[in-house]
N, C-alpha and C positions, 0 to 999 in steps of 0.2 A: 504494500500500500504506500501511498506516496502519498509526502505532507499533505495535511489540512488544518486549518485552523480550526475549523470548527468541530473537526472531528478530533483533535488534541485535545479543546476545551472539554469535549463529553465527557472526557478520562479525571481531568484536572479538576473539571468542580467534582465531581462523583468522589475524589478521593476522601478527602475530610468527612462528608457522612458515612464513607465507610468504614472508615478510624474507627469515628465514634462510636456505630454502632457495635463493631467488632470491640473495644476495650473498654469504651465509659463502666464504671461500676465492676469491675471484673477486679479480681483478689491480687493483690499484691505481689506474690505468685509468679504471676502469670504476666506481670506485668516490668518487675525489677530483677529476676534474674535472666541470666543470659545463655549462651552457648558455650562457657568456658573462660578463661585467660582472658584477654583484653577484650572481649567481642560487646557488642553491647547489647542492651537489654532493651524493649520496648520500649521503654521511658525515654532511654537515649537515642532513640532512632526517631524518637516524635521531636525532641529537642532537636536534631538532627535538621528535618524538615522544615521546621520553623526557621531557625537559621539561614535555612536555603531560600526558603522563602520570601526573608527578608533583605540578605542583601548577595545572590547569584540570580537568579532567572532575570526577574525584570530589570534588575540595574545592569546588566548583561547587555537587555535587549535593548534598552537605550542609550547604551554606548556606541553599540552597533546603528543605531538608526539615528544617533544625534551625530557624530563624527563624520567628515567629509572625507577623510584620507581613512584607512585601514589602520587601528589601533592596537598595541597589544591592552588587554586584560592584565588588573594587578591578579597576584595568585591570591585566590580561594585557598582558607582553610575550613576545611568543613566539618573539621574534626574538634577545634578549640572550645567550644562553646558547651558541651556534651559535659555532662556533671556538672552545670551550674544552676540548675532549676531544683535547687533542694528544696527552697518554701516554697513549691507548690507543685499541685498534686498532678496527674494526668488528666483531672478531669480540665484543668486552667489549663494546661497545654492542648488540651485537643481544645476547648473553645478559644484558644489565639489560632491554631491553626486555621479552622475555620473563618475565623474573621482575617488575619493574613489571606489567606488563599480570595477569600471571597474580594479582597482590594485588589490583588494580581488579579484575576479574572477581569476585571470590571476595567482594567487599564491595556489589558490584552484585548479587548473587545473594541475599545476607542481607540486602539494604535489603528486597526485596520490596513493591515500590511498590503503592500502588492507584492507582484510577483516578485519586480525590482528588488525591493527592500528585502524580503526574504534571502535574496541571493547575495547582499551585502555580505561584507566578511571581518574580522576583526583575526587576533591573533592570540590565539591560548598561550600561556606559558609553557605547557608540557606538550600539547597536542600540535602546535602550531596555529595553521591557515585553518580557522571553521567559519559556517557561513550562520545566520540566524535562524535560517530551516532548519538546522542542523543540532543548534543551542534549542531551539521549542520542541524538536523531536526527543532529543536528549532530557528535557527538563519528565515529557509522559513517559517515557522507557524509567525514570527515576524515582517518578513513582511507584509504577507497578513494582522496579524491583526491590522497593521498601517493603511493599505489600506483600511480595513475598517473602522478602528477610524475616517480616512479623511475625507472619507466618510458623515459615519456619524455628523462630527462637522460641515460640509457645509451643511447636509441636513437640520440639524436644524436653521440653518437662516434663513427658510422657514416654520418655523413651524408653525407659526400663520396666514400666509399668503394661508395655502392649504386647511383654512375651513376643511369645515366635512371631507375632501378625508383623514384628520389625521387619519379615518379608517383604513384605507387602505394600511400605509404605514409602516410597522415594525420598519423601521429604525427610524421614529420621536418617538418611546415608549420605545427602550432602552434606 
């Protein structure tokens, strides 16, 4: 499938009610431990997203579409931020995400890109030459594969508990 706007946005607002629904209220659990050693836990991959959301996607894409010449990007760290939301709960980080996401959305929808602009380009620090097609395709692939990490870091709380069925299930062998 080849970029769309609007079929990026279906993924990107859908995301935050699915959060919610999938963790709001959900045991602690299930929520603050992780996959082992440094990997992080739900709470930190929600932190995660916020962060991303606040200052990679859209200040991204208006660097990209404010600049006349080809810029590089200062580097992204997207890992700093992770352990600093101690006074508050998941429930306050899924509703900032929500409310972040819902102001991306709503500035994604009034850029109103052309094709032009979409093929603009700017310059990664590690990746090089990318284009903004390329940055909004990347920002829904980042999603889903949060949605999956979560996924996956809840499945394995279960992992010793499913017996043999550990067959069976993909998600406990990545």
């Amino acid at each position: 499938m080849n970029f769309n706007l609007n079929k990026s946005i279906e993924i990107l607002e859908r995301t935050p009610a699915s959060l919610y629904s999938l963790l709001n209220n959900v045991s602690e659990d299930w929520i603050l431990n992780n996959e082992g050693g440094q990997s992080w836990s739900v709470f930190n991959i929600i932190e995660h997203l916020i962060h991303c959301e606040k200052d990679n996607w859209i200040p991204r894409t208006e660097i990209i579409l404010t600049k006349s010449i080809v810029v590089q990007f200062e580097p992204y760290d997207g890992v700093s931020q992770i352990k600093k939301s101690k006074n508050k709960t998941l429930t306050d980080l899924l509703n900032e995400f929500i409310k972040v996401r819902s102001i991306s959305i709503e500035k994604l929808r009034d850029l109103n890109f052309s094709e032009e602009q979409l093929l603009k380009e700017a310059i990664h620090p590690e990746l090089g030459i990318v284009n903004l097609s390329q940055l909004l395709s990347t920002w829904v692939v980042h999603d889903l594969d949060h949605l999956a990490q979560i996924s996956r870091v809840m499945a394995k709380q279960y992992k010793n508990e499913v017996g043999p069925w550990i067959h069976y299930l993909k998600i406990l062998k990545a």
